[in-house]
C-alpha positions in Angstrom: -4.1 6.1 13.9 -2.5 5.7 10.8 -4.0 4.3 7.4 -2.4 1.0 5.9 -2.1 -0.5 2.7 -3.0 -4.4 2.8 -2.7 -7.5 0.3 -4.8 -10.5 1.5 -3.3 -14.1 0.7 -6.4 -15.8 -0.1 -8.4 -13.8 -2.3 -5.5 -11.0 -3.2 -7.8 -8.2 -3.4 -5.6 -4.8 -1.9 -7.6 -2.8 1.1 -6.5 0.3 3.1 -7.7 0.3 6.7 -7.6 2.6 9.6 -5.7 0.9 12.6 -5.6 1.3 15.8 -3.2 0.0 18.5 -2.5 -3.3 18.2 -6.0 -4.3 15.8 -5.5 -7.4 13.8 -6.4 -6.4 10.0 -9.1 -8.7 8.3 -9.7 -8.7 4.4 -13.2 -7.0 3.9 -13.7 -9.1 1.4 -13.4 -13.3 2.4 -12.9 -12.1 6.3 -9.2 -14.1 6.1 -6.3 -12.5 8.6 -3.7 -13.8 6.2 -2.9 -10.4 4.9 0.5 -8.5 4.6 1.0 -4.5 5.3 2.7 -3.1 1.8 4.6 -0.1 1.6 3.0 3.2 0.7 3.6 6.2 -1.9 4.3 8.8 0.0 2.7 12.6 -0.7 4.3 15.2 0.5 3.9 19.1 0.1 6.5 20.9 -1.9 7.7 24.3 -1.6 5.2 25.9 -4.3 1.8 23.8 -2.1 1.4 21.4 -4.6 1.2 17.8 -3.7 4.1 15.4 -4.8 4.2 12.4 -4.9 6.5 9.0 -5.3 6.3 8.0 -9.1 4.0 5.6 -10.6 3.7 2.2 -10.3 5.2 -0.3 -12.2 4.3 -3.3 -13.5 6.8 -5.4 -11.4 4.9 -7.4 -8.6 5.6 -6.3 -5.6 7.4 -3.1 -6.8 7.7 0.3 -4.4 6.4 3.0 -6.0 8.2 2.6 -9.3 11.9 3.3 -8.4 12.0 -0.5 -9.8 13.3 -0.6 -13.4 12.6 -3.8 -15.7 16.1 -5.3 -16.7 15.4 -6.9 -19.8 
C-alpha cells in the first residue's frame, strides 16, 4: 500500500494519500477526482545509515526533484 504524491486540477492544492488497489484518489480539499499522481524524491539509506535523499526542488513547475537546471 504505497503512499502517493497528488496535484488536484481544480483547486491545485498537493496531497499524499495512502492507496490501496485500484482506489480512485479524491482532493481532500474541493472532493474533485481530477487529480494527477507526481513523481516522488526518493530517500534511501546510505552506507554510513544516514538518510539521502534526491536534491531539492526547484523552482521549475513541474520539475523532478531538482535534476532540472534553469537555462537562461
Amino acid at each position: 500500500m504505497p503512499i502517493y504524491e497528488f496535484n488536484c486540477h481544480q483547486c491545485s492544492i498537493d496531497f499524499e494519500l495512502l492507496i490501496r488497489g485500484g482506489e480512485k484518489p479524491a482532493c481532500p480539499e474541493c472532493k474533485s477526482l481530477k487529480v494527477d499522481r507526481q513523481l516522488s524524491i526518493i530517500s534511501t539509506p546510505s552506507a554510513r545509515g544516514a538518510i539521502q535523499s534526491a536534491p531539492e526542488r526547484c523552482e521549475m513547475p513541474r520539475c523532478c526533484g531538482g535534476g532540472c537546471q534553469s537555462q537562461n
